[in-house]
N, C-alpha and C positions, 0 to 999 in steps of 0.2 A: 504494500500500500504506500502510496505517495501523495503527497499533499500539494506538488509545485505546481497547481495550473494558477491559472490568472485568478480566478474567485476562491481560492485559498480551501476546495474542497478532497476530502481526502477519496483519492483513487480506491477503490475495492474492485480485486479481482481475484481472488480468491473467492473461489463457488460456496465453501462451506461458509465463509461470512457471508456472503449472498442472501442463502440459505438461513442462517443466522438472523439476520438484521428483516427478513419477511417473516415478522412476526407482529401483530397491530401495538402490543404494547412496548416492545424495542424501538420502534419507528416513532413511538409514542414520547419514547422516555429521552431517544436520541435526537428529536426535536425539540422537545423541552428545553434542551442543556443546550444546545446548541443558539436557539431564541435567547434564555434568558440569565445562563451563566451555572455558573456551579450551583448543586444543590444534594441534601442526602437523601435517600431512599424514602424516610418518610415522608419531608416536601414533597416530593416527585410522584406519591402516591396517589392522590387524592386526580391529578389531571393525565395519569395513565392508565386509570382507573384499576386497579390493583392494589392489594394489601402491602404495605410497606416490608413484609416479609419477601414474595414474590417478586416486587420491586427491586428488592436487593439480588436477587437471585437474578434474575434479568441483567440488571448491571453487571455482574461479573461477570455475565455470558458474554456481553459485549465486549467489556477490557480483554478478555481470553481474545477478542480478535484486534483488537489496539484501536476498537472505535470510540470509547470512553476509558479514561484514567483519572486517578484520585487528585483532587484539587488541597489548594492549600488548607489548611484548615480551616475552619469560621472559629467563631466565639467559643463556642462549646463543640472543645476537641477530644470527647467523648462519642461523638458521632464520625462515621468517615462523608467527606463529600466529595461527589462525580464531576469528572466535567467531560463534557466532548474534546475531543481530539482534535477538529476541527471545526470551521464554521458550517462546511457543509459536505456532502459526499457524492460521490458520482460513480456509476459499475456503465459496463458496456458485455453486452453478451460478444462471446468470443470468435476473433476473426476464422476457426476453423471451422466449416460447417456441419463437419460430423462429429464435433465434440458435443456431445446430446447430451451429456452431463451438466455443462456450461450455459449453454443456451437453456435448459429447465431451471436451473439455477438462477439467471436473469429474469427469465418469463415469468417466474413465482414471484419475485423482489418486486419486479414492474407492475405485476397484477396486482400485489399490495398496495402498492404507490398511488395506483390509479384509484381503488379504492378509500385510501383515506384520504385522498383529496377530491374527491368527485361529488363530495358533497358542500366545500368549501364554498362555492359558490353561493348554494343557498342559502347557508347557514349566513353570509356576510351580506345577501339582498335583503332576510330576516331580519337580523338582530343588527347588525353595523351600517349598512346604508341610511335608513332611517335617522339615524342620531347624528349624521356627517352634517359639516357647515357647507354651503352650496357651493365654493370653493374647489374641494375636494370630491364633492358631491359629482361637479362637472369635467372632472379629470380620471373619474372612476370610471370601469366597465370592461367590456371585453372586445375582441377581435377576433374574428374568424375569418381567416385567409385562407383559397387554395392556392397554390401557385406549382407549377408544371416545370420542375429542376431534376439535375443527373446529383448522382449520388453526391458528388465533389460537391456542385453545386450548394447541396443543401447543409454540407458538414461546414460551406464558406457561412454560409446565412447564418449559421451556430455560431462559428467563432465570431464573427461581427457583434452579436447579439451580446457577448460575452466581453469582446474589448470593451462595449458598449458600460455595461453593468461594472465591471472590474472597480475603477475610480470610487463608486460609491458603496461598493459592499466593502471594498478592504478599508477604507479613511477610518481613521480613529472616530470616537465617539468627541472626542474637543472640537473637530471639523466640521460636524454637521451644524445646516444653521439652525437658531434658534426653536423655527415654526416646523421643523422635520418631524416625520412624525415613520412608523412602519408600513411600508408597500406590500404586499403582494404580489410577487409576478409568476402567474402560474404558468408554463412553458410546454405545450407540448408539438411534438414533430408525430405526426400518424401518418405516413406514407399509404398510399390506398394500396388496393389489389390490382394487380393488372385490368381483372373484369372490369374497373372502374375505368378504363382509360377511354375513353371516348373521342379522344382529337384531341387538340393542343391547347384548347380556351380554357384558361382559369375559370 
């Protein structure tokens, strides 16, 4: 695992962390820390919805793969506390195509993925839109693009997307202005099926 891309996320390639990290409450726990900084097992409980015993047992599954490790102490060093490893992480199913182990390995992780975030939307037109100042309000929403690219092509559109990002997810927290507040930028690339190809119009 390597953490040198531009947005400071740690590489997983390694199938059994893969395998590991698609679980709803690892995903759970390793977004937590990741958002909001170190915390122990029983903070971490209550919003990964699991018993601070399980909680903990989770954690160490993770650090077993070097995706969370033990943070400085807090106040009461009676408790151990976690933190992520990095800000964020990235897997890629593997360039061999008969590696079937690997690509399952992906496909489970990604399946997760899509799933705890596939309701984000609603949950933020529900409970968070509503309460927005009409500021934010009108710079909120989404996009839906096809666009008709070769493979190169669309791995260029990523990296762009990502020089783009870079600047503002690494800046220390003293850089950001005053009125900053947390973005969401949900990202996905879904390449259709051939049957979908129908001519060249987006």
């Amino acid at each position: 695992m390597d953490s040198g891309n531009r947005l400071g996320d740690i590489e997983i390639t390694d199938r059994q962390a893969m395998r590991a990290l698609a679980h709803p409450v690892r995903l759970a726990i390793l977004e937590r820390l990741q958002r909001h900084g170190p915390a122990t097992a029983t903070q971490l409980a209550p919003d990964v919805g699991a018993t601070p015993s399980v909680t903990s047992w989770h954690l160490r599954h993770l650090a077993s793969f070097g995706l969370v490790r033990d943070a400085e102490p807090g106040p009461d060093r009676r408790h151990r506390r976690w933190e992520a490893v990095a800000r964020g992480f990235r897997f890629e199913a593997p360039e061999d195509p008969d590696d079937e182990e690997g690509w399952s390995a992906a496909r489970v992780l990604s399946r997760e993925m899509f799933l705890r975030s596939g309701d984000l939307p609603n949950r933020w037109a529900a409970e968070v839109e509503p309460k927005l100042d009409p500021v934010w309000r009108r710079l909120a929403g989404l996009a839906n693009t096809r666009v008709v690219v070769s493979t190169d092509e669309l791995a260029a559109i990523e990296d762009a997307i990502e020089r783009i990002l870079a600047p503002y997810v690494m800046r220390d927290e003293a850089a950001r202005p005053d009125d900053a507040r947390g973005v969401r930028l949900l990202r996905y690339a879904l390449p259709e099926g051939a049957e979908d190809q129908t001519g060249g119009t987006p």
